[in-house]
Structure formats: C-alpha cells, structure tokens
C-alpha positions, 0 to 999 in steps of 0.5 A: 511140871510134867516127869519124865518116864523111864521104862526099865526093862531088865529080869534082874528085878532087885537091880530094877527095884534099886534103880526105881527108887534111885531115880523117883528121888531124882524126880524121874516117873519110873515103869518096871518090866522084869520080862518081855511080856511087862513091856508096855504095847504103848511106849508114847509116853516114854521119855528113856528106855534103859535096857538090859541085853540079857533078857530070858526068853529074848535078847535085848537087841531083838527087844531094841529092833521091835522097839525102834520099829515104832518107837523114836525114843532114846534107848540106853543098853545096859549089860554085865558084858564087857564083850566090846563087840556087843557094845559096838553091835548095840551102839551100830544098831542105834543105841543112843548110849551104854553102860556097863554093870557095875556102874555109877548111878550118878553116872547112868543118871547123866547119861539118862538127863542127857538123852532125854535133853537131847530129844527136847531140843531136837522135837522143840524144831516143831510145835503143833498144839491147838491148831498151830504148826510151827517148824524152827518158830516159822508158822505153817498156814495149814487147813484143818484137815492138814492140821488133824493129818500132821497132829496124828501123825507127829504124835505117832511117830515112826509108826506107819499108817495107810491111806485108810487108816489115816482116813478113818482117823481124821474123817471117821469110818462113816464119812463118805468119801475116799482115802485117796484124798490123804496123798493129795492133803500130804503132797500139800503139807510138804510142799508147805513144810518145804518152804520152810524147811529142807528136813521131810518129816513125812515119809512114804513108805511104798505100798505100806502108808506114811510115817512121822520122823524127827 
C-alpha cells in the first residue's frame, strides 16, 4: 500500500526533525522544507502540508496563497501565535485545520488522518484510471481524446491550462490541427458529466484556460 506524504514546512528544524520521525513511525512518508526555497515545485504527490506561519523571509499565509494557487491539498497551520485573529484569518483563508504550538502529537496526528480521509472520500466521487471515467460509480462514455483531456486535467487539479497547452499535451507539438477543438471536446465532457451530475468539475477561466476542481 502506497503512504501518505506529508511535507513540513516550518524553519524550526529540530520541531520538523522531531515531528519527521513521530510520523514515519505512524507509517507516514514525510518531506522537510526548513525554508521557502525546499519547497517542492511539484506538490501532486503531497497528501497533507503542515505549515508553520512563521517563516523567514515569507509568512506562512503568503506561502499558503501560492500553494492554493495550484495545489487542492489539505493544509494544517501550525504556529507559536495565540493571536485568535491569526487563527481565523488562517481558518477564512481556507486552512483546513490549526493547531497551536505546544501540542499534542497525537493530537496533530488525528487531525493529520482526518484531512486526509476527508480528501479520500471526497476524490473517491470520481474514478478515471485505464481509459474509464467513473462519476458517484455512474460510467462515463467518453472517446479517447475526452479521456486523455479529463486524466490530464484531473491529475492537475486547480491548475489552469489554455487551449494550447492542453492541445499539445494530448496531440503533441507536431500534430497539424488546431487548439480550438479542445473547447468543443470540453463542451462535450460536460454535457456528458451533467447527465450524471450537477457538480462542474471543469471550470473556465476566462482568457486564461480551464482547470480541474474537486
């Protein structure tokens, strides 16, 4: 069975150091970034981020905001501050929980192993794996290219793509033909998904491209 990865992000390294081995003996698969600039580029593969609201050179709210920019993954905030402002801003901003040093480490565990449960139920809505698409257990009838475009996008989510890049990904740069056939194939995933469904799991964002939301 695959773990789940947790990234720390927090410049107190022996807290991090500590918490590290506290949660590999759960079973955990943990990565460590003591500074913005260990922060990996690519957070798919991220189950959890715990993060600290202290951090030099960048606050943890400013950290949290580029996160969220591309990545729906849960984030618990994890601070010294008792300031119950900074707890609602973290909380209004969309942190899925907090928790505020000193705590208990089987406390922050449960909290850990309930976002990421959380997460599990909610993606298990919709199954896309070897060329089937599933939405609440209903199949999808969708042609290959529906299939390559929605696996590409679903396994980005939150991160906006444009017609062209899209294009390129699912055609390849040498493929003669031209982006504008992606609005017509996503037109054709959703009215496909709507009579299933009432949820849009891809959204368009105007000028920009579309993106994948749970």
């Amino acid at each position: 069975m695959t773990k789940d990865k947790i990234l720390i992000i927090d410049d107190d390294k022996d807290l991090v150091d500590m918490l590290a081995t506290f949660l590999s003996l759960k079973d955990l698969e943990v990565y460590k970034a003591y500074d913005i600039s260990m922060i990996p580029s690519d957070l798919s593969y991220i189950s959890l981020v715990i993060l600290d609201i202290n951090m030099p050179n960048k606050n943890g709210f400013v950290i949290f905001k580029n996160i969220r920019k591309f990545w729906d993954i849960p984030i618990i905030f994890l601070t010294a501050r008792e300031n119950e402002d900074d707890k609602i801003k973290g909380l209004m901003l969309g942190a899925d929980d907090y928790v505020t040093k000193p705590f208990s480490l089987d406390e922050l565990y449960a909290r850990i192993f309930t976002n990421i449960n959380r997460t599990k139920r909610k993606m298990r809505e919709i199954e896309i794996e070897n060329g089937i698409c599933k939405i609440d257990g209903i199949d999808i009838e969708l042609t290959n290219y529906e299939y390559e475009i929605v696996d590409f996008l679903y396994r980005n989510p939150k991160q906006v793509f444009s017609k062209e890049t899209i294009y390129d990904r699912i055609w390849g740069f040498d493929y003669d033909n031209d982006p504008k056939v992606i609005a017509e194939h996503i037109r054709n995933i959703r009215n496909k998904i709507k009579e299933v469904s009432t949820k849009e799991y891809i959204k368009t964002h105007w000028g920009l491209g579309y993106s994948w939301n749970f």
